[in-house]
Short mmCIF file of the C-alpha atoms (twelve columns), coordinates in Angstrom:
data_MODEL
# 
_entry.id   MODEL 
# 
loop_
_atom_site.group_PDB 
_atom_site.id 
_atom_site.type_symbol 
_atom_site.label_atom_id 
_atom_site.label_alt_id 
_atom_site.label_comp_id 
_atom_site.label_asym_id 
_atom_site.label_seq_id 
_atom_site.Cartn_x 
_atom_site.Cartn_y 
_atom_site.Cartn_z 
_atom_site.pdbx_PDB_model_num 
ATOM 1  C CA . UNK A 1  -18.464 -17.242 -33.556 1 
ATOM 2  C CA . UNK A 2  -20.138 -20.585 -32.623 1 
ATOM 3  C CA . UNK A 3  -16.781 -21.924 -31.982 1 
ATOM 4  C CA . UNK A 4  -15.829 -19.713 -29.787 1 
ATOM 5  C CA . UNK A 5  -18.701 -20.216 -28.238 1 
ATOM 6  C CA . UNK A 6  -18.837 -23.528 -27.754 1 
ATOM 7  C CA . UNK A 7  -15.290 -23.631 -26.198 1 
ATOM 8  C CA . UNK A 8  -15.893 -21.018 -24.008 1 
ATOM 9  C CA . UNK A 9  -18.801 -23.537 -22.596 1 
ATOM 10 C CA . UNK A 10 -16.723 -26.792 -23.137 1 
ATOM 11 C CA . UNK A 11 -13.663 -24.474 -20.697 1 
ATOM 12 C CA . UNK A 12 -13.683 -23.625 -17.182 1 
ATOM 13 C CA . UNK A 13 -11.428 -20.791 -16.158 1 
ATOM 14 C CA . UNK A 14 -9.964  -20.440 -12.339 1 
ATOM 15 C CA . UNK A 15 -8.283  -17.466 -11.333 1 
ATOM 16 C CA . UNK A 16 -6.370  -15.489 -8.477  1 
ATOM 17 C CA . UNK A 17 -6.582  -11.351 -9.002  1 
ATOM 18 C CA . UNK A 18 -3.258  -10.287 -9.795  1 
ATOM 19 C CA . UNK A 19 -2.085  -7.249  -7.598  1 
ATOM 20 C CA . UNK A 20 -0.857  -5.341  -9.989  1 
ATOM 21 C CA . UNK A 21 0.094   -2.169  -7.926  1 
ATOM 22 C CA . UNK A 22 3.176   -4.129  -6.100  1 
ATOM 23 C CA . UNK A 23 5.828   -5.604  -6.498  1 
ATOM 24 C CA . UNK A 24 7.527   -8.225  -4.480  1 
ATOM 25 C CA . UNK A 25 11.503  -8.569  -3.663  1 
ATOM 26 C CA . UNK A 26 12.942  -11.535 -2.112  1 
ATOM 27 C CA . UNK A 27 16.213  -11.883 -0.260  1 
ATOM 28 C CA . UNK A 28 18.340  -14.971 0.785   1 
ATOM 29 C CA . UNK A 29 21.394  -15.287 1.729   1 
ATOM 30 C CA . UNK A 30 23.146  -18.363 2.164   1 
ATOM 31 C CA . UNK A 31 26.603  -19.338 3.214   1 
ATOM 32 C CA . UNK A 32 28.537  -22.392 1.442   1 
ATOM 33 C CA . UNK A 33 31.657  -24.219 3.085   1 
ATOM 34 C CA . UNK A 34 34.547  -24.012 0.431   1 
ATOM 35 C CA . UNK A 35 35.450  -27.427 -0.794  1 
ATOM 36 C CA . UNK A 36 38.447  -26.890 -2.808  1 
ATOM 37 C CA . UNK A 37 40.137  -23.224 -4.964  1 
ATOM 38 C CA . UNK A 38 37.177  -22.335 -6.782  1 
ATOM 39 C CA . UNK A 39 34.789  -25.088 -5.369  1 
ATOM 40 C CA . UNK A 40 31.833  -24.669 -2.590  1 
ATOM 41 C CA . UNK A 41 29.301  -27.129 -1.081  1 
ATOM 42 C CA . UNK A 42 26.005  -26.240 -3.223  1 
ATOM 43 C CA . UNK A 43 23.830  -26.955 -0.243  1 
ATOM 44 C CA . UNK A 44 24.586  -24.433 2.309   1 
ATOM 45 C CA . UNK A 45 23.435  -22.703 5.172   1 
ATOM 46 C CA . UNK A 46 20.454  -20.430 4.853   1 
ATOM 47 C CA . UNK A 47 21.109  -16.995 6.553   1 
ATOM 48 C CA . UNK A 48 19.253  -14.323 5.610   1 
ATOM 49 C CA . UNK A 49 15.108  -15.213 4.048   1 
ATOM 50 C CA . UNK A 50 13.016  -11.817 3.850   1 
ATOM 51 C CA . UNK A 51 10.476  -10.794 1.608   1 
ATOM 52 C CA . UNK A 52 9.426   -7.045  0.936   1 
ATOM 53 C CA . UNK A 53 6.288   -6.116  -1.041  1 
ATOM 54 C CA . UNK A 54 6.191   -2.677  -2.551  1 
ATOM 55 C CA . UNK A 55 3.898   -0.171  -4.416  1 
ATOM 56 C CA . UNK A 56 5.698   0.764   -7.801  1 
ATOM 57 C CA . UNK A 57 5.547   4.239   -6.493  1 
ATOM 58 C CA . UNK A 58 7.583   3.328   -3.518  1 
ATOM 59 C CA . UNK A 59 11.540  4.325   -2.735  1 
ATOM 60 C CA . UNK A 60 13.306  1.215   -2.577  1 
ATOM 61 C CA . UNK A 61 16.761  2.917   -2.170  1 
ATOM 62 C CA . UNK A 62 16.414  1.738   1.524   1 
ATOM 63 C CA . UNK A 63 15.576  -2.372  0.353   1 
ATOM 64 C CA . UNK A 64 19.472  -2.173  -1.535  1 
ATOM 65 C CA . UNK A 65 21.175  -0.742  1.641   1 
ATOM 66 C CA . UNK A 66 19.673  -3.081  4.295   1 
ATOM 67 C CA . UNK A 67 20.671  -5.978  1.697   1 
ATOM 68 C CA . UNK A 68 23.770  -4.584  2.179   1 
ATOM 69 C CA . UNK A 69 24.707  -4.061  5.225   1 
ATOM 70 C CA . UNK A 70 22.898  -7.413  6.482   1 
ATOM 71 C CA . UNK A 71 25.259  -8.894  4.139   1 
ATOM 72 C CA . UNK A 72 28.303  -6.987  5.374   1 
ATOM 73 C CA . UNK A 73 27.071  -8.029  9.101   1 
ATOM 74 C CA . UNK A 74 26.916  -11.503 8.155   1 
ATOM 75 C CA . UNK A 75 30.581  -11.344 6.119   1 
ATOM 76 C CA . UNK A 76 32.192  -9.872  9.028   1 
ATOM 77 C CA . UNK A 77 31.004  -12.028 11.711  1 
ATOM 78 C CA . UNK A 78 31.999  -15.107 9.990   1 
ATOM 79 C CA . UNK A 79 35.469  -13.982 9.683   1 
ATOM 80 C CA . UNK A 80 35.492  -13.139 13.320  1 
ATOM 81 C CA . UNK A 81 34.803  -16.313 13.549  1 
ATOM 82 C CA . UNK A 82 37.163  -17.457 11.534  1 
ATOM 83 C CA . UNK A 83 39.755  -15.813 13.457  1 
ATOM 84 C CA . UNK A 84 38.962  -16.983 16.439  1 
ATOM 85 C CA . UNK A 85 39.157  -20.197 15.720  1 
ATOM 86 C CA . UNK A 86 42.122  -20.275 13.929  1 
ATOM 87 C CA . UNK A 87 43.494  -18.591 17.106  1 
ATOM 88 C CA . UNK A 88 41.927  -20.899 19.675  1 
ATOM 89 C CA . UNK A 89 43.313  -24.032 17.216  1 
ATOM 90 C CA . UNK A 90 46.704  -22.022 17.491  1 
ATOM 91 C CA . UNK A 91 47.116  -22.047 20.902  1 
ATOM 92 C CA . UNK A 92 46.012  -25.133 21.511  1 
ATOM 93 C CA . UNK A 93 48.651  -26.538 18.902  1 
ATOM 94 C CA . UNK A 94 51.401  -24.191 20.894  1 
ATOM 95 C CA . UNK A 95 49.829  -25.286 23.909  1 
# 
């Protein structure tokens, strides 16, 4: 017991309460350029960055479908996009 003592005097103990009745869930979605078949940029551009805290009691059935649908948004717009460039390079081309 003197030990255990003595290091509990020789030790100095710092720390930050734990919240133990939630639970954090981070989203981020980011969108790579595609290099090659198979290949994308790893740095890429950051689209989506939310964080939601919840109790463990709490229904997170909602968290999973605006995940998804932000991501659908973000899918579709980009190949809009896509498309309308390819068009606008098109008739520019065809002039």
């Amino acid at each position: 017991m003197a030990f255990l003592d003595k290091l509990h005097q020789a030790t100095h103990f710092y720390y930050q309460p734990i919240k133990f009745c939630e639970e954090p869930v981070f989203e981020m979605t980011t969108q790579h350029k595609r290099r090659d078949f198979g290949e994308f940029d790893s740095d890429g551009q950051e689209v989506v960055k939310r964080w939601y805290t919840f109790k463990w009691t709490d229904d997170t059935d909602f968290v999973a479908t605006k995940i998804a649908t932000k991501l659908a948004e973000v899918v579709h717009a980009h190949v809009e996009n896509t498309i309308k460039r390819l068009s606008d390079e098109d008739s520019k081309a065809n002039g």
